[in-house]
C-alpha positions in Angstrom: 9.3 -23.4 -1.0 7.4 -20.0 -1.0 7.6 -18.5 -4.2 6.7 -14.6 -4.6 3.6 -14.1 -7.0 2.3 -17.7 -5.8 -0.5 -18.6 -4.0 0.2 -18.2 -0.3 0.8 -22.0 1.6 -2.9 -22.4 2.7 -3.6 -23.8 6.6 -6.5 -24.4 8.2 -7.7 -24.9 11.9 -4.5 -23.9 13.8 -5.2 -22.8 16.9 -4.3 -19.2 18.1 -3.7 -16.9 21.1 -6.0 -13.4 21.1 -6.6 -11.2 23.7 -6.8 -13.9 26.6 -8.7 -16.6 24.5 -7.8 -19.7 22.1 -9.9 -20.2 18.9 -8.9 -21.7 15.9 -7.5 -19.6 12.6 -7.5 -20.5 8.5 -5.6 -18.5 5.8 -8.7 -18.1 4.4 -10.2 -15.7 7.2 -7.5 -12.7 6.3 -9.2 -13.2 2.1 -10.3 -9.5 1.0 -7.4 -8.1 3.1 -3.9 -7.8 2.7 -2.1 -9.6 5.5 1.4 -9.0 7.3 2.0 -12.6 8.2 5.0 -13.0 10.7 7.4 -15.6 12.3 9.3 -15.3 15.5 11.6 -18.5 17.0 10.7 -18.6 20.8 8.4 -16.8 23.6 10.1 -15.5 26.3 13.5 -14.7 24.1 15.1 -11.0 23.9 14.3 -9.7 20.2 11.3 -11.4 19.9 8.7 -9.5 22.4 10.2 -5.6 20.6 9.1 -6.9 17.4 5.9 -8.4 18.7 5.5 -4.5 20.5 6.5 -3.0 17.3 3.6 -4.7 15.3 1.1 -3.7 18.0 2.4 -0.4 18.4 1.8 0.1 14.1 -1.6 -1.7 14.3 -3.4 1.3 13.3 -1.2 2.0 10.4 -1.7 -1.5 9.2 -5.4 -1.3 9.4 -5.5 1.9 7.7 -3.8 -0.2 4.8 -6.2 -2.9 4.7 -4.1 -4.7 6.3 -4.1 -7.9 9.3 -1.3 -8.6 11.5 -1.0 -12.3 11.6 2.4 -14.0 14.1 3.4 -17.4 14.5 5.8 -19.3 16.9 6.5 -23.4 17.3 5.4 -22.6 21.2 2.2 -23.6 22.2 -0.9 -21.8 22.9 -0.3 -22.0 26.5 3.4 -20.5 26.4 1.4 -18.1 24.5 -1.0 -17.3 26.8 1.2 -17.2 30.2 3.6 -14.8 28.4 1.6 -12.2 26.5 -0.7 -11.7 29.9 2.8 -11.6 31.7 4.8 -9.5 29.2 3.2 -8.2 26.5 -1.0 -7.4 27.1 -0.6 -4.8 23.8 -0.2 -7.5 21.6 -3.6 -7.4 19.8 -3.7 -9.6 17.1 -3.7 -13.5 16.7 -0.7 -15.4 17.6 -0.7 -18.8 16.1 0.9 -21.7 17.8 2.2 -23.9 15.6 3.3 -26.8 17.7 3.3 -29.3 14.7 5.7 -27.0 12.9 3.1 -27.5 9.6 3.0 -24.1 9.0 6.5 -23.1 9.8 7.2 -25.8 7.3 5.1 -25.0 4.5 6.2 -21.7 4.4 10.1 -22.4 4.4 11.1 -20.9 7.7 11.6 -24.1 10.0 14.7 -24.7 11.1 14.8 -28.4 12.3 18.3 -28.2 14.5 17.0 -25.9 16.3 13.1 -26.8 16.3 11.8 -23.3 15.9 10.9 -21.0 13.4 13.5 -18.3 11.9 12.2 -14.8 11.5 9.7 -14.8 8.2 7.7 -12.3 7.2 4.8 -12.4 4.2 3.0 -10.0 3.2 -0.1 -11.8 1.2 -2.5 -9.9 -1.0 -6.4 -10.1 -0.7 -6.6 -12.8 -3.2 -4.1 -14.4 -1.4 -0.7 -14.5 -3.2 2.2 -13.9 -1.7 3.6 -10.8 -2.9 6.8 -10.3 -0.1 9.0 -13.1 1.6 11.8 -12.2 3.7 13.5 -14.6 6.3 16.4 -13.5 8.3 18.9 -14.7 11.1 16.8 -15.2 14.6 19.9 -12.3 15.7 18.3 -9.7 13.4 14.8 -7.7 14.4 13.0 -6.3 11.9 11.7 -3.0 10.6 7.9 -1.9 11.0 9.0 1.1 8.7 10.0 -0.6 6.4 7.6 -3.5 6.2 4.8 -0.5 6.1 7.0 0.6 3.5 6.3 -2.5 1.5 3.2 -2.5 2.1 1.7 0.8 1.1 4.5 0.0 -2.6 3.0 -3.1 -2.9 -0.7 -1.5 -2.8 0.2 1.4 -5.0 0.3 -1.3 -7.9 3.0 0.3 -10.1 6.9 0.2 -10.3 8.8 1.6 -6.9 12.4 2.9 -7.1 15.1 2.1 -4.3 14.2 4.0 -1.0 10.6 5.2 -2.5 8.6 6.2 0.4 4.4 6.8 -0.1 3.6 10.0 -1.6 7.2 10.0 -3.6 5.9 9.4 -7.9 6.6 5.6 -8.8 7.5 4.5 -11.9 4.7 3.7 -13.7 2.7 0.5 -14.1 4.6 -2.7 -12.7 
């Protein structure tokens, strides 16, 4: 189970989808960076390709943070491949296919009736830890506001109130 504050479920060697090429990737390639780590249940679904847009689309504002842009589905590299060159050519970051639901597993968002993986998103530190889990019903898409949001609190290293937005005073050291 993932816990906040804990070290990040490490994997290693899982192959990827990125800009028209396969190569493997490890957890520890994003260490020294903070990294938006995502899960989406299927290619070719309905919610699924405006979130994958969405993260694209912020891509600056992630790398302005420090930040990596990291997805994972249970399709393969292939499904992958055929739909992001089809559908979605903005999609610029890695794609994992995690076809032997490992990582899926390891980070608590495999749903065996269904063999897919829910929506999860991490945000892991540069050393690491996992420092924001959220999982949600496959129905729901998610906010890139609001997982900047997160992010830039997160970074800011001190307490955040309810609806803080960057800029807005925090509360002092967490």
């Amino acid at each position: 189970m993932i816990h906040v504050s804990q070290p990040a479920p490490l994997f290693t060697d899982v192959t990827a989808y990125h800009n028209g090429e396969f190569h493997q990737v490890n957890l520890k390639d994003y260490r020294g960076k903070w990294l938006v780590f995502f899960f989406y249940p299927r290619d070719f679904t309905f919610i699924c390709p405006t979130e994958l847009k969405g993260f694209a689309t912020h891509r600056a504002e992630f790398a302005k943070l420090n930040a990596e842009v990291l997805a994972a589905s249970t399709d393969s590299e292939w499904s992958h491949k055929k739909w992001f060159e089809a559908d979605l050519p903005e999609v610029d970051y890695p794609v994992l296919a995690d076809v032997t639901h490992e990582v899926s597993k390891a980070y608590d968002v495999y749903n065996e009736a269904e063999g897919l993986a829910e929506r999860g998103l991490f945000i892991i530190d540069p050393e690491g830890m996992v420092r924001y889990a959220l999982v949600s019903a496959g129905s729901v898409g998610r906010s890139m506001k609001e997982t900047l949001r997160v992010l830039e609190a997160l970074q800011t290293g001190e307490r955040c109130p309810m609806e803080w937005e960057p800029g807005e005073k925090t509360l002092g050291s967490a």
